[in-house]
C-alpha positions as a Markdown table, in Angstrom:
| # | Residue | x | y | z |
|---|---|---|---|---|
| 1 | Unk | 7.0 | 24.4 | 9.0 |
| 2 | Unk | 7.7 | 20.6 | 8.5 |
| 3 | Unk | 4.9 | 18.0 | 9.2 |
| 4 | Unk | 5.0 | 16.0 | 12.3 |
| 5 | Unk | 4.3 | 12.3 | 11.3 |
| 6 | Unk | 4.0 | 10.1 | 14.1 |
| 7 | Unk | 4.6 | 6.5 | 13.3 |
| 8 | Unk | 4.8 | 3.1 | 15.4 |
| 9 | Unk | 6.8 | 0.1 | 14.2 |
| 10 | Unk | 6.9 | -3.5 | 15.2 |
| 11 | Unk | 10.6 | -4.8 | 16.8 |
| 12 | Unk | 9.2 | -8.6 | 16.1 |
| 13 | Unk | 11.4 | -11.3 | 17.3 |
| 14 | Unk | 11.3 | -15.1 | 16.6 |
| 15 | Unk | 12.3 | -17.9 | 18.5 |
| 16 | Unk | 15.3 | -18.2 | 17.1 |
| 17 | Unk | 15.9 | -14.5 | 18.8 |
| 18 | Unk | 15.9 | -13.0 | 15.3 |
| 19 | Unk | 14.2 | -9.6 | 14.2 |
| 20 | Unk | 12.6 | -9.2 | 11.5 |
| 21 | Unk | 13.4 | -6.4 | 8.8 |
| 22 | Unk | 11.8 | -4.9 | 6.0 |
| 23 | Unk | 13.2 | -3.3 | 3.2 |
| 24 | Unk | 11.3 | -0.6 | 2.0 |
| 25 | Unk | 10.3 | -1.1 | -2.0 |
| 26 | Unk | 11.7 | 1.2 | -4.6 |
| 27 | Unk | 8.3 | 3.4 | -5.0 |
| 28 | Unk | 8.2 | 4.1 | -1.3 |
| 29 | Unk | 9.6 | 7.4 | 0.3 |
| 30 | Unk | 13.3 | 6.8 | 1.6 |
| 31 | Unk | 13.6 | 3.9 | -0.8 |
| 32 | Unk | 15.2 | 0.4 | -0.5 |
| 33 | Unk | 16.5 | 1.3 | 3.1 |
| 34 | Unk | 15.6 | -1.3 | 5.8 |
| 35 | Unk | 13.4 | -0.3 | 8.5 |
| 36 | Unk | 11.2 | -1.8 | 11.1 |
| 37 | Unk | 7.2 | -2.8 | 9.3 |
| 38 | Unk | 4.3 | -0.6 | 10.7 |
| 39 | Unk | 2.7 | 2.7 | 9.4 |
| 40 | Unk | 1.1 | 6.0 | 10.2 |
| 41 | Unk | -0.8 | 6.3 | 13.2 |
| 42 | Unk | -4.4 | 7.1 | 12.7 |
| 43 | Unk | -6.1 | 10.4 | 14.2 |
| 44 | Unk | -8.4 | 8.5 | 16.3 |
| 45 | Unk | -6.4 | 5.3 | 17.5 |
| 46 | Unk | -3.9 | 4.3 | 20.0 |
| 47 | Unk | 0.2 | 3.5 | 19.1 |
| 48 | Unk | -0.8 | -0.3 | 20.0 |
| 49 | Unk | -4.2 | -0.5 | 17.7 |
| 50 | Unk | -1.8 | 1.1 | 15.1 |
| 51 | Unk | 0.6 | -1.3 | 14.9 |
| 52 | Unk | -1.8 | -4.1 | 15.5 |
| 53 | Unk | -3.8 | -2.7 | 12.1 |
| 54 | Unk | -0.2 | -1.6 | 10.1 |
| 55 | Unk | 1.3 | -5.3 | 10.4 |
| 56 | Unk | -2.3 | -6.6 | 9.8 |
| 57 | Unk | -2.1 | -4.6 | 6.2 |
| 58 | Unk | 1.4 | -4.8 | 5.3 |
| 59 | Unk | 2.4 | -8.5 | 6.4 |
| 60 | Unk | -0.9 | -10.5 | 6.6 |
| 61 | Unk | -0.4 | -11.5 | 10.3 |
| 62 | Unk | -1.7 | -10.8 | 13.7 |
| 63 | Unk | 0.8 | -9.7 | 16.5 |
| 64 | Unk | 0.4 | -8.9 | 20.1 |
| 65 | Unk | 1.9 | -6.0 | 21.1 |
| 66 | Unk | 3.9 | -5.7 | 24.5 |
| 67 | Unk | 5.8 | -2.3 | 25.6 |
| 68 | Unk | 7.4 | 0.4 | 24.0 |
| 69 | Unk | 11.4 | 0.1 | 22.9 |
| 70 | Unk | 12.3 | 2.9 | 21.4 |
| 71 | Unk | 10.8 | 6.5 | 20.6 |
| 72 | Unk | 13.0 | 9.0 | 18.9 |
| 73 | Unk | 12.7 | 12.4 | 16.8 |
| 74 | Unk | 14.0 | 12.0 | 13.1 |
| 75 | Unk | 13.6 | 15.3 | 10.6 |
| 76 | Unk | 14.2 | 14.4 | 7.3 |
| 77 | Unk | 14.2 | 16.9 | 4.2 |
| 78 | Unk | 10.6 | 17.4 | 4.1 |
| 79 | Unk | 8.9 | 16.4 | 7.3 |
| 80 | Unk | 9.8 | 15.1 | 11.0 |
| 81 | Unk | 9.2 | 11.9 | 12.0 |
| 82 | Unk | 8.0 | 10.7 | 15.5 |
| 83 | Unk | 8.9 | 7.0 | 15.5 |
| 84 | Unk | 7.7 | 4.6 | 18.2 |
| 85 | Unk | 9.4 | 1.2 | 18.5 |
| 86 | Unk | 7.4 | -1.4 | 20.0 |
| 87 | Unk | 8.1 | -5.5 | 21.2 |
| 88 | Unk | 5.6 | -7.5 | 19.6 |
| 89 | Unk | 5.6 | -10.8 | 18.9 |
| 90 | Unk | 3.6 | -12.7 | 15.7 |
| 91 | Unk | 0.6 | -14.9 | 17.6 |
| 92 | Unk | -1.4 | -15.8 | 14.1 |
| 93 | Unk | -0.2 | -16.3 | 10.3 |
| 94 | Unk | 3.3 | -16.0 | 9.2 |
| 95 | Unk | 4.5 | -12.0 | 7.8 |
| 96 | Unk | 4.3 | -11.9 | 4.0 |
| 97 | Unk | 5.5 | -8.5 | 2.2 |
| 98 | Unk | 3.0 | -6.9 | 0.6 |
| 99 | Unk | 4.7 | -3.3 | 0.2 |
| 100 | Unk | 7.8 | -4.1 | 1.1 |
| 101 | Unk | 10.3 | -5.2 | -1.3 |
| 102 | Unk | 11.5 | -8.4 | 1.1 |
| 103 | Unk | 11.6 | -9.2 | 4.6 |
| 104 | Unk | 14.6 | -11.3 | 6.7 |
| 105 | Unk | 15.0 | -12.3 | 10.0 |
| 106 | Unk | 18.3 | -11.2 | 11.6 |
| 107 | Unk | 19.8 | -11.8 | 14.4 |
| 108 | Unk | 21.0 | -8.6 | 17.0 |
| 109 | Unk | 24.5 | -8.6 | 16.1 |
| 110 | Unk | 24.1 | -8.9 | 12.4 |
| 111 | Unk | 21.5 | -5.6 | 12.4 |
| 112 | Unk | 24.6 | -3.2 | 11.3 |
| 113 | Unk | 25.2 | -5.2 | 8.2 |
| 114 | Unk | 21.5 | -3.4 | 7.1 |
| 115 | Unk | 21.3 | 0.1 | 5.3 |
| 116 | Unk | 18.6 | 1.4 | 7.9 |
| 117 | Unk | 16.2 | 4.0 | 7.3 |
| 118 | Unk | 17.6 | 7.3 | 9.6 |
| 119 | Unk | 15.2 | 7.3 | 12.1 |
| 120 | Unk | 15.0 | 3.6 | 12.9 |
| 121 | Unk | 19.1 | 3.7 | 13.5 |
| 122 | Unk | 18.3 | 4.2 | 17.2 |
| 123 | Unk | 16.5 | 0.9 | 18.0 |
| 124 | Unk | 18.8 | -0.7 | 15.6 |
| 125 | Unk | 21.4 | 0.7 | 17.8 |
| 126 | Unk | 19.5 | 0.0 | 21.1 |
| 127 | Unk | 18.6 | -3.4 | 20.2 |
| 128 | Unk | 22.4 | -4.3 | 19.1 |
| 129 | Unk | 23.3 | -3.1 | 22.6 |
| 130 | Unk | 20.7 | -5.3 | 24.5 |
| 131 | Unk | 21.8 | -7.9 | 26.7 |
C-alpha cells in the first residue's frame, strides 16, 4: 500500500495581488515543476505550525497564516499525497530559495503559464477562478 504524506503549502500573495511560486530544484522528487513552498507535516504539530516552520526553513521569512484554500487527494507513482493549501501572507523578511531552484511572483491569470506539480493543479485552478 502507498504512503499517505500529508503536506501543507503556503498560497502567499503580495500587494501587488501576486502569488508566489516555487519551482522545485532538479534533485527534488517531481523535479523542476512549480508548486506552492511548504513541506511535510510533522507527527506532533498542527497544519498552521507546519507551514509557519516549512516557509521559516525553505524561504528565510516569517508568515502568518489565515484559513485553509484548498485540500485535495493526489496519488502519484509511489505514494499519495494529502495537500493542504493555506492563505498566508509574509509579515517578516522577504522569501529567499533555499531548495528551490527559483521563486516568482505571479499574478492569478498568468498561473496556467506554470508547469505545476499534479497535486497543486487544484488551487492553481481554484485560485485562477477566484473573484
Amino acid at each position: 500500500m502507498k504512503k499517505i504524506v500529508k503536506v501543507v503549502a503556503a498560497i502567499i500573495e503580495n500587494a501587488q495581488e501576486e502569488i508566489l511560486c516555487a519551482l522545485r530544484s532538479p534533485l527534488m522528487t517531481i523535479p523542476n515543476m512549480w508548486e506552492f513552498p511548504g513541506g511535510k507535516v510533522e507527527a506532533d504539530e498542527d497544519i498552521f505550525t507546519a507551514l509557519q516552520r516549512e516557509i521559516q526553513e525553505e524561504l528565510q521569512c516569517e508568515i502568518e497564516t489565515k484559513e485553509i484554500f484548498n485540500e485535495n487527494v493526489h496519488e502519484y507513482e509511489t505514494f499519495i499525497i494529502n495537500l493542504i493549501s493555506i492563505k498566508c501572507r509574509i509579515i517578516n523578511g522577504s522569501p529567499t530559495p533555499s531548495e528551490h531552484s527559483k521563486l516568482i511572483w505571479l499574478k492569478r491569470n498568468n498561473l496556467a503559464s506554470l508547469k505545476w506539480a499534479p497535486a497543486d493543479i487544484p488551487a492553481v485552478e481554484q485560485l485562477i477562478n477566484e473573484v
